[in-house]
N, C-alpha and C positions, 0 to 999 in steps of 0.2 A: 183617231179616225177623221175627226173635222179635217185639221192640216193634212192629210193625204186627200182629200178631198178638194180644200181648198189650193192645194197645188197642182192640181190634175187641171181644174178649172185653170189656171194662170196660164198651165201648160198650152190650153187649148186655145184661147184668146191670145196670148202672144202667137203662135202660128198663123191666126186669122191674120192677125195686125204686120205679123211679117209677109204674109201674102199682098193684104193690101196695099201696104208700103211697096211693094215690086209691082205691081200693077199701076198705081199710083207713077212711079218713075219710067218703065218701062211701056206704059200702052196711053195711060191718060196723060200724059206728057207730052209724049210725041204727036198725040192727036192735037192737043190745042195747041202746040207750036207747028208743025210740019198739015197739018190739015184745016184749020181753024175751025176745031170744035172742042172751044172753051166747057161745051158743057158735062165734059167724060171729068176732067180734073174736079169741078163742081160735086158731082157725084159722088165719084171714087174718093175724093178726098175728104168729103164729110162723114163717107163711112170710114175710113181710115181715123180720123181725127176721134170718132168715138170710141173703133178699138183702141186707141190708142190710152185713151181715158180709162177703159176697163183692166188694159194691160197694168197700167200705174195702177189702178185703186187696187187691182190684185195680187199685185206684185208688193205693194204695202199689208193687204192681209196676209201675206206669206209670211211677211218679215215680223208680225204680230203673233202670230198663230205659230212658228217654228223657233222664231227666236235668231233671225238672219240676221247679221251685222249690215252697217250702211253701205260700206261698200258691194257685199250682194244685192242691194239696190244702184247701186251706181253702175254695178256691169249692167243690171237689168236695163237699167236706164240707156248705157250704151249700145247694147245690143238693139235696142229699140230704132234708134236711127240710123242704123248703119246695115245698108240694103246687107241680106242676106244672115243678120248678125241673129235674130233669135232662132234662124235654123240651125245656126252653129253653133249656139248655146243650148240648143235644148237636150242635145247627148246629157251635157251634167246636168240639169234639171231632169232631166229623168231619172240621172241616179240618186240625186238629194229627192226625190219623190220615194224612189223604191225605199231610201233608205229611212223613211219616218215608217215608226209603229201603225201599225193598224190596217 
């Protein structure tokens, strides 16, 4: 039960962190280059930078609490930086969720 729990939460902060990361590239970006208002990247990016930090610390108790090899930390990891990549990973993270007991 913990690990289905604890992956739901992963589930839910990588979505944040994939949001942010798109925001982040797509709006606070383009503001402090094409508008000069350094202060959207400031922002958005320090809350990025923390989901970012929850993604990993969570994505480490997945791999504690289930038993995931390093490499499902290294996709994790890829997916991370790569706009759009944990909406495209989270199909099978949802089925590695359905499919723990509890």
């Amino acid at each position: 039960m913990k690990a289905k729990n604890t992956f739901n939460w992963f589930r839910k902060i990588a979505l944040a962190e994939g949001v942010s990361f798109l925001v982040l590239l797509f709006i606070a970006m383009p503001l402090k280059y094409m508008a000069d208002m350094p202060t959207a990247v400031r922002i958005v990016g320090g809350l990025h930078g923390l989901l970012f930090i929850g993604f990993m610390v969570m994505a480490f108790e997945v791999k504690r609490e289930t038993g995931k090899d390093w490499a499902w930390i290294g996709k994790a990891f890829l997916a991370s930086i790569l706009p759009f990549g944990t909406f495209v990973m989270d199909r099978q993270w949802k089925k590695e969720e359905a499919a723990l007991v509890g």
